[in-house]
C-alpha positions in Angstrom: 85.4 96.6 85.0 84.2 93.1 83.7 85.4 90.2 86.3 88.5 88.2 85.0 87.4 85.5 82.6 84.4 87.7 81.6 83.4 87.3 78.2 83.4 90.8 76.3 82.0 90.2 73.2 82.0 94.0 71.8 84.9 95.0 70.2 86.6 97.7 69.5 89.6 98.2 66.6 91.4 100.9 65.5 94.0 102.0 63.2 96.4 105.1 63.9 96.7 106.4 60.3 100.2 106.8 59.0 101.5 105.6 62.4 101.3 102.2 61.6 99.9 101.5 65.4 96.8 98.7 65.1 95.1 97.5 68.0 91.7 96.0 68.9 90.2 96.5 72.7 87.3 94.2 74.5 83.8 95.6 75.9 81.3 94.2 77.7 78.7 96.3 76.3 78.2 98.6 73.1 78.2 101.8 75.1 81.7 101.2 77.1 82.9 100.9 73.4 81.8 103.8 72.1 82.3 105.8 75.2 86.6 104.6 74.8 85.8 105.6 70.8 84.7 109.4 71.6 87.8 109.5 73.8 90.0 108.3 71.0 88.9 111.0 68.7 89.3 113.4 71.3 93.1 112.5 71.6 92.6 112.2 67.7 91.6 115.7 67.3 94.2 117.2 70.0 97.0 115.6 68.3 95.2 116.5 65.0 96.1 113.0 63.8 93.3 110.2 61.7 92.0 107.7 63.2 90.1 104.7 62.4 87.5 103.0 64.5 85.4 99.7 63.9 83.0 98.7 66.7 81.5 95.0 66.6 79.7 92.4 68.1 81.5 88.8 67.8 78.8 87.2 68.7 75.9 88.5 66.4 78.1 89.8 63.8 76.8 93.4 64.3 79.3 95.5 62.6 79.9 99.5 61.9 82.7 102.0 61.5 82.9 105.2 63.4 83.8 108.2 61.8 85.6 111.2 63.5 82.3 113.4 62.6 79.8 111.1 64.4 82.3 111.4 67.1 82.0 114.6 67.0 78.5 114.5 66.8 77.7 112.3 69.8 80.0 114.9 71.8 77.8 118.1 70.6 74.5 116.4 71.2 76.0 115.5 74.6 77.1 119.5 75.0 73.6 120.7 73.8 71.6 118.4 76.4 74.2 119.7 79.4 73.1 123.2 77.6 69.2 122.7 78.0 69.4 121.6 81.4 71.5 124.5 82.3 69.6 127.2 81.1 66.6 125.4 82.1 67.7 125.2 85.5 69.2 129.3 85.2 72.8 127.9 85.1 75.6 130.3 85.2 76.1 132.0 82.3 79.5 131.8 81.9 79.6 128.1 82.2 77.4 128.2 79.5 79.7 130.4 77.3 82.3 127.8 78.1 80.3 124.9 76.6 79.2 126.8 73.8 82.5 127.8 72.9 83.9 124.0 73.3 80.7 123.6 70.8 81.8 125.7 68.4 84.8 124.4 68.2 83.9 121.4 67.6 82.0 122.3 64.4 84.6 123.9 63.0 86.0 120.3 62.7 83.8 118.8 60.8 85.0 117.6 57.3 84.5 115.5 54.2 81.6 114.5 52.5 78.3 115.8 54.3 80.0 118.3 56.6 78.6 120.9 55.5 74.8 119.9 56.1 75.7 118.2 59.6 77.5 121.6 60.8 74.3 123.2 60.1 71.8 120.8 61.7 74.1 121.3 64.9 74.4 125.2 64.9 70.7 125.4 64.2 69.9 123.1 67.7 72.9 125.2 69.3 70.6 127.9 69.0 67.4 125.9 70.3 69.3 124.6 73.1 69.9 127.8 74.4 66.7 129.3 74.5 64.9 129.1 77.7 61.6 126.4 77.1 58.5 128.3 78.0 55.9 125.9 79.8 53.6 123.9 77.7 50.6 126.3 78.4 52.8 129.9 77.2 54.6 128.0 73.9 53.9 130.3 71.6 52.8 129.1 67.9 54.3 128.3 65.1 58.1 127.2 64.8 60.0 130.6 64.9 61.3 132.2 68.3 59.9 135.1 69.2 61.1 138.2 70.5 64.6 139.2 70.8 65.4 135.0 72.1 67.7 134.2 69.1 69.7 137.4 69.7 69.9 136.4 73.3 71.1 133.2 72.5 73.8 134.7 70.3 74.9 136.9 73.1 75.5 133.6 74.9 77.8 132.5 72.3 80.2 135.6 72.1 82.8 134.5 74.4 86.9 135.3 74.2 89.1 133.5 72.5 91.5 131.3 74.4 95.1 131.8 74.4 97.3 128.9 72.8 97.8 126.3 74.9 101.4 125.3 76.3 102.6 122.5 77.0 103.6 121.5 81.1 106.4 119.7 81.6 106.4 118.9 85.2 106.4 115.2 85.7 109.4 113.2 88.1 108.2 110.1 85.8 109.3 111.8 82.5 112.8 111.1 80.8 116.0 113.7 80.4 115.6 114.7 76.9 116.3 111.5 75.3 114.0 109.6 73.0 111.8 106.5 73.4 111.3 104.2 71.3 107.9 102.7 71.9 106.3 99.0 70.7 103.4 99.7 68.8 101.0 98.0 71.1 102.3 99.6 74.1 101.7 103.0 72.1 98.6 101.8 71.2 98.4 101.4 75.1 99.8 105.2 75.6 97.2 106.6 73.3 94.4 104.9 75.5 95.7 105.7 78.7 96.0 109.1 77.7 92.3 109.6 76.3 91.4 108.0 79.8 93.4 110.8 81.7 92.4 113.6 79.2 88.9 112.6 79.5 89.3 113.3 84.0 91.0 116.4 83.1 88.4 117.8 80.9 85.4 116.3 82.9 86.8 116.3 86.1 84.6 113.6 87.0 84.7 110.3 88.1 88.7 110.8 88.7 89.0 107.6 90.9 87.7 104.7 88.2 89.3 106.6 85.9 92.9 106.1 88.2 92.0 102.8 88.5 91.6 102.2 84.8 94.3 104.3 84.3 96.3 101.9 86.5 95.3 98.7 84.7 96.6 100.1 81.7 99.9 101.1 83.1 100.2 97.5 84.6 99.5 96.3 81.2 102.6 98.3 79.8 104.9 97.1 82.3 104.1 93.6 81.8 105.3 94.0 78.1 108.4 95.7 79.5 111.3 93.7 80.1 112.9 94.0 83.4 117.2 93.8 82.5 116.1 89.8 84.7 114.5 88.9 81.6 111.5 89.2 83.7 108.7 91.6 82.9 108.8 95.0 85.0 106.1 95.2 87.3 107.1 97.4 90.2 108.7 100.0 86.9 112.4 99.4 88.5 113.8 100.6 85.8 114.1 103.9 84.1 112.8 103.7 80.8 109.7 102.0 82.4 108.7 105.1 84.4 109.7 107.2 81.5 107.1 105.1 79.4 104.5 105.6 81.8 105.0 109.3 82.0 104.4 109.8 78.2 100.6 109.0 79.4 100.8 112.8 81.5 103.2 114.4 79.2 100.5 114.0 76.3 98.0 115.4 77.9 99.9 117.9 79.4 100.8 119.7 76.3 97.2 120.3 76.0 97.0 122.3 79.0 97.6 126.0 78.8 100.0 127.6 81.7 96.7 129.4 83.2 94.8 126.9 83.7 95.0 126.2 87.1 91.9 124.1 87.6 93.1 121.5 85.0 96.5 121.7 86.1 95.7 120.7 89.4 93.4 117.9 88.1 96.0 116.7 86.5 98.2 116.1 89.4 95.5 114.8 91.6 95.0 112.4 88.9 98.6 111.3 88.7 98.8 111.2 92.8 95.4 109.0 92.5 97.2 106.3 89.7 100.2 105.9 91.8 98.1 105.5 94.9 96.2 103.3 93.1 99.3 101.0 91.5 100.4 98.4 94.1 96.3 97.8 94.7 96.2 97.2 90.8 99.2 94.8 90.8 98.7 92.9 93.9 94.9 92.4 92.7 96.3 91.0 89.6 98.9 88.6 90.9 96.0 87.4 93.1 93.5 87.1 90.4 95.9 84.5 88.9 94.5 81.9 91.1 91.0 83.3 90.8 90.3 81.7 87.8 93.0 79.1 87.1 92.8 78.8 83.1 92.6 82.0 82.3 95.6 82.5 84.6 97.6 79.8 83.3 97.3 81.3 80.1 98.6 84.8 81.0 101.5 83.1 83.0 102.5 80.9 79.9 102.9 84.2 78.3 104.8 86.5 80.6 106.1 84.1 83.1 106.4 80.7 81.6 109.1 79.5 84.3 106.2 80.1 86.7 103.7 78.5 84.6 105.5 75.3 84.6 106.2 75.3 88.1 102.6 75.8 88.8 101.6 72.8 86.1 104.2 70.6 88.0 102.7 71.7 91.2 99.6 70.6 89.9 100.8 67.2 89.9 101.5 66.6 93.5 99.2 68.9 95.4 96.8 68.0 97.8 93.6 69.9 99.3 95.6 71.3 102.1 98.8 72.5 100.3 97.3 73.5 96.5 99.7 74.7 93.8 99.3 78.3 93.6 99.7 80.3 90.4 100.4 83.4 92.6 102.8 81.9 94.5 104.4 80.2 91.5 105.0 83.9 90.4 106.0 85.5 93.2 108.8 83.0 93.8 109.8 83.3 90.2 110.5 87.2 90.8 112.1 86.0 94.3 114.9 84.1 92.7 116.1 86.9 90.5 116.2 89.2 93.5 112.9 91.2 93.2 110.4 91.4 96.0 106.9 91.9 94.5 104.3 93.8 97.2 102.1 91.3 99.2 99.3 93.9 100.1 98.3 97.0 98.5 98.6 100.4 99.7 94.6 100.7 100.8 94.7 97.4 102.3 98.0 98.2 104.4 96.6 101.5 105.7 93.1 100.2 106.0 94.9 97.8 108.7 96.9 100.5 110.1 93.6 101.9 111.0 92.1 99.0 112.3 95.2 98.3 114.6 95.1 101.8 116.0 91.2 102.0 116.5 91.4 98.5 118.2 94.2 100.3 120.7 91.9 103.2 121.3 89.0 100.8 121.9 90.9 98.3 124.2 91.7 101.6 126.2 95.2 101.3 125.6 97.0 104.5 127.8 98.9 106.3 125.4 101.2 107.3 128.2 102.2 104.0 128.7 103.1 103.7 124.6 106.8 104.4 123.6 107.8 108.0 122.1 108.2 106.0 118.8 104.6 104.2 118.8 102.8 106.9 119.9 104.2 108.9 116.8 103.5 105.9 114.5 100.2 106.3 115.8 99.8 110.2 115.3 100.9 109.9 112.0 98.7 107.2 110.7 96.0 109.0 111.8 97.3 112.0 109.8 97.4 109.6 106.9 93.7 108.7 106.9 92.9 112.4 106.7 94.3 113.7 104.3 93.3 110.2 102.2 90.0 111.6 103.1 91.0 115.2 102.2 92.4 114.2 98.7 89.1 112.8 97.6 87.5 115.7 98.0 89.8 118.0 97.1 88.5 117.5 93.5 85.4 118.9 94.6 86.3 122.1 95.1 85.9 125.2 93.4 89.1 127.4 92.1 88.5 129.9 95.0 87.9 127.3 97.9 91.2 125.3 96.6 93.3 128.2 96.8 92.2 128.9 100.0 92.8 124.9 101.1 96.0 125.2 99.5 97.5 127.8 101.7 96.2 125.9 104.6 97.7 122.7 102.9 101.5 124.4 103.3 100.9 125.9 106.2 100.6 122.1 107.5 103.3 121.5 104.9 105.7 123.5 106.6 104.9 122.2 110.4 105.4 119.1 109.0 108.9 119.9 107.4 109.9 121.8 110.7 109.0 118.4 113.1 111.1 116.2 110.3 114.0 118.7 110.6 114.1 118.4 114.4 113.8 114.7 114.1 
């Protein structure tokens, strides 16, 4: 992510058609912005709703609309090189069925003006993609495969067609039934969120910067929520904050069919990983205020003015050894209505939880000597660690290997449960 103050001169700006939702997002580069476009249209195509998408550069005036069939495009070119390396490499073939299968979807929604031409081009380098490259010295001649490769290539392609996909409702964030109603820009902020999080599901890469972006976004939301103080609700006190933030999950939940264990699981690792990830997020951001003073005076005049002009009269008096502090200016702001923001994160916390405990190992602290209460302390933020060390590779495992982790995972579960019942 660019640093605060960072100017990002790509743009990106959309239009939810028949929604009425508008919005316009910052990039530092072209690529970041067409990377968040293809994950638009994804959520586009899911929800099977138009979108709109202009990309441009403020400062050379470099300007071009995206269409949902380039998007499309870009994401089949991107499926026929994970193809070629795949069955250059002998690549399983029923990961290769998979792809194809997400491929020809993908075809199939093409539409408008053109489509018909562009869904040929594609099918016909499907169908190169999948036959196996022959060194330079055995190409044969000419243009046409030989043998029986096309049919080969076909046989590749057959592969069954998926159930419908339900919808998971499992989510302690989401509401009872009732419904929302949403601000357009923090739908507009739902919608991105959500491509973010379908994007990990389907990829199930990069997880982590995508919880932390993830996390930003989500901050972003609560800061246009109002807290019932007047103040906006960053620690999601209340309910219809949480509810908010679940709509992010629920939408790409829906997408996920009851089966699909892999995804499923994702998708809760994902959600563990954001909340993990939340008081590092805010905490960064209440100290970024004073990393770069006008920018931060500006987002303070706008969601906490009372601290902004605190901070400006501040200003007036401070000297080097007592500065004003925007940060501090906020913090005391959410002091007085009764609302105790976090000072450290959760990975800085248990990062010092570790420290402390490795420097009583090192001092050679006797553990007999430690009361029943510290030495427990102790145990348990050792536990911690691990399974902070377990849970980011857990997403590394295959569906076999994490069913057999997950038994083990309850065993220790129900230890764990057993020790809290005796305590």
């Amino acid at each position: 992510m660019p640093k605060r103050g960072q100017r990002q001169p790509w743009r990106l700006s959309f239009v939810w058609v028949g929604s009425g939702i508008k919005a316009a997002n910052p990039h530092s580069d072209e690529e970041g912005a067409r990377r968040a476009a293809l994950d638009m249209f994804e959520t586009a195509r899911r929800r099977e709703s138009e979108l709109q998408i202009t990309i441009e550069n403020r400062d050379t005036g470099e300007k071009y609309e995206m269409t949902a069939n380039d998007a499309i495009k870009d994401t089949v070119n991107a499926n026929l090189e994970r193809i070629r390396v795949m069955v250059a490499n002998g690549g399983d073939e029923s990961g290769i069925a998979e792809i194809v299968e997400e491929t020809e979807g993908l075809l199939k929604e093409i539409k408008g003006k053109g489509s018909v031409a562009l869904r040929n081009e594609l099918r016909d380098a499907l169908k190169v993609a999948l036959q196996p490259q022959l060194p330079a010295d055995d190409e044969p001649a000419g243009d046409e495969p030989q043998g029986d490769t096309e049919a080969e290539g076909d046989k590749g392609a057959e592969v069954a067609t998926r159930d419908a996909e339900d919808g998971d409702d499992e989510d302690d964030d989401e509401g009872d039934g009732e419904p929302l109603v949403i601000p357009a820009d923090v739908a507009a902020l739902i919608t991105e969120a959500s491509a973010h999080v379908s994007s990990a599901v389907n990829l199930g890469v990069e997880a982590q910067k995508i919880a932390e972006h993830v996390s930003a976004l989500q901050l972003t939301m609560r800061k246009k929520t109002p807290h019932k103080s007047g103040l906006p609700d960053l620690i999601a006190h209340q309910k219809y904050t949480r509810n908010t933030a679940g709509l992010v999950y629920k939408e790409v939940a829906d997408q996920i069919s009851d089966d699909d264990v892999e995804r499923t699981d994702i998708l809760k690792s994902l959600k563990r990983a954001v909340r993990n990830k939340n008081s590092d997020t805010l905490v960064g951001y209440l100290r970024g205020l004073d990393a770069d003073k006008e920018a931060g005076v500006k987002e303070a005049e706008t969601y906490y003015p009372e601290a902004a002009a605190a901070y400006l009269k501040a200003k007036e008096t401070e000297t080097e050894e007592s500065p004003a502090s925007l940060t501090e200016a906020v913090y005391t702001l959410y002091a007085s209505k009764g609302i105790e923001l976090p000072r450290k994160g959760r990975t800085e916390v248990e990062r010092e939880r570790r420290a402390a405990l490795r420097a009583a190992q090192g001092s050679g602290a006797d553990d007999s000597r430690l009361t029943p209460e510290v030495r427990l302390e102790n145990y348990l933020t050792t536990i911690a660690g691990e399974l902070d060390k377990a849970e980011k590779n857990a997403g590394k495992l295959t569906g076999h290997q994490k069913r057999k982790v997950r038994n083990r995972l309850n065993e220790l579960a129900k230890r764990a449960e057993a020790l809290a019942n005796l305590i």
